[in-house]
Phi, psi and omega in degrees: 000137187264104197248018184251237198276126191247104187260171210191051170310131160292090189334128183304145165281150219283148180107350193283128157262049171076153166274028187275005185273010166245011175283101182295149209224172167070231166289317162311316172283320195284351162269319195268017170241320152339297188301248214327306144013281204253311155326321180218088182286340194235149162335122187267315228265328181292341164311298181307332185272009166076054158230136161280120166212157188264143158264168209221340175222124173286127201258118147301138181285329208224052186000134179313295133013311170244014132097029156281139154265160189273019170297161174270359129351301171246060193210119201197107192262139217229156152297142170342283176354285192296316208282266162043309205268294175344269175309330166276348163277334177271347171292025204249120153224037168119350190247124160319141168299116171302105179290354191215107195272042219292028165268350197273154201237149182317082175348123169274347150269186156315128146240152156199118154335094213229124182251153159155203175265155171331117175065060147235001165096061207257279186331288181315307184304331168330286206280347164280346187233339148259163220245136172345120164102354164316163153218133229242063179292091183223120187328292208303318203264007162277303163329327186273320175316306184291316174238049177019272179333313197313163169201110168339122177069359180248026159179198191266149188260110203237189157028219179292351160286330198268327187289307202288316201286295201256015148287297214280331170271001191268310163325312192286297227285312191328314170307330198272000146266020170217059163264154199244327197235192151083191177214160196235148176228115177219118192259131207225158177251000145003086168271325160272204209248336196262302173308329167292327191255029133265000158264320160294344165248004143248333160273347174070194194117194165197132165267137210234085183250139191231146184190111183284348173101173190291289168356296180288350187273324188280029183217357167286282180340276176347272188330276208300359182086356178231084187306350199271335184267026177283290198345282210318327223276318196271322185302319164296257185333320156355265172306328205288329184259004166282163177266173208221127148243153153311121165285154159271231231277169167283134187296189165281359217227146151240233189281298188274036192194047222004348152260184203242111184252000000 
């Protein structure tokens, strides 16, 4: 069960085609989104979780699409993040989440691409090398976003959590052609050789892999308490000498639920 952001659209009556014709456009939307903004600067959804972020998109609450309005009522301005997450649970109906998406487009920004294996410091090389205003894709910590509760390594990252996480990083990647500022970071586990440079020639960028080998990942895991990622860990190296096709829908496993895609 998904206990983070909860959407909760009114249903159209049938034949309805939605409020989008009410979404002001041109210059008239590019003022009225300015006001919303600067009326609401910082993220709700991260307020609530006691994080300060600044917001960047005023969000319908009650999606246009579904018979919402454009009053400021129904208007609740969220981080990339959050909205990201917002739109991958209501775009969620029952069908897996594409894990290699081939709509995705080239970064109008920095990208780098950061691979490896489990407990091999893929997340710490992040948070050392990026800057206020980064943005940060990673499955796992979209999973925590969206469900509190989840916890790296003490179970499977599964079902509709796992669907809505990789909508919501699917989102994220989609977004990054059309960012004007900042560097973008996306961390993935890409073991082979063939899954990088399928990330890298739809997204551009430069891949970064970093792996200290198994031994030092698996005596990390141990130290940190979580031994279920010794599994993930042999499962990565697996895969790494295997041949790599694109996956379609999402698997049951992710990273943190021994395989690794």
């Amino acid at each position: 069960m998904i206990t983070g952001f909860q959407s909760n659209p009114v249903p159209k009556p049938k034949g309805e085609q939605g409020n989008e014709h009410l979404r002001k456009r041109g210059r008239a939307g590019m003022a009225q989104r300015k006001r919303r903004l600067q009326a609401e600067p910082l993220c709700r959804h991260c307020a609530v979780q006691g994080l300060t972020t600044p917001s960047t998109v005023p969000d319908h609450i009650i999606p246009l699409k579904d018979g919402g309005t454009d009053d400021d009522t129904n208007i609740q301005c969220l981080c990339e993040q959050c909205h990201a997450i917002k739109t991958a649970i209501e775009a969620a109906q029952g069908t897996g989440a594409s894990n290699h998406p081939d709509w995705l487009r080239p970064s109008a920004i920095p990208l780098t691409i950061v691979c490896g294996p489990p407990c091999a410091g893929k997340t710490t090389y992040v948070e050392q090398n990026a800057k206020p205003g980064d943005i940060t894709i990673d499955l796992d910590a979209l999973a925590r976003k969206i469900d509190p509760s989840y916890r790296q390594w003490e179970g499977m990252l599964e079902g509709a959590l796992l669907n809505s996480a990789i909508r919501a990083r699917n989102e994220l990647l989609g977004s990054l052609s059309r960012l004007k500022r900042g560097n973008a970071w996306f961390i993935v586990s890409a073991p082979t050789q063939a899954e990088r440079n399928w990330w890298q020639d739809h997204l551009c960028g430069n891949t970064h892999l970093i792996d200290p080998g198994a031994d030092e990942c698996k005596r990390r895991a141990i130290q940190r308490g979580t031994p279920n990622a010794v599994k993930g860990i042999d499962e990565w190296h697996r895969r790494a000498r295997q041949q790599w096709q694109p996956k379609g829908k999402a698997q049951t496993f992710t990273e943190q639920g021994r395989v690794v895609w």
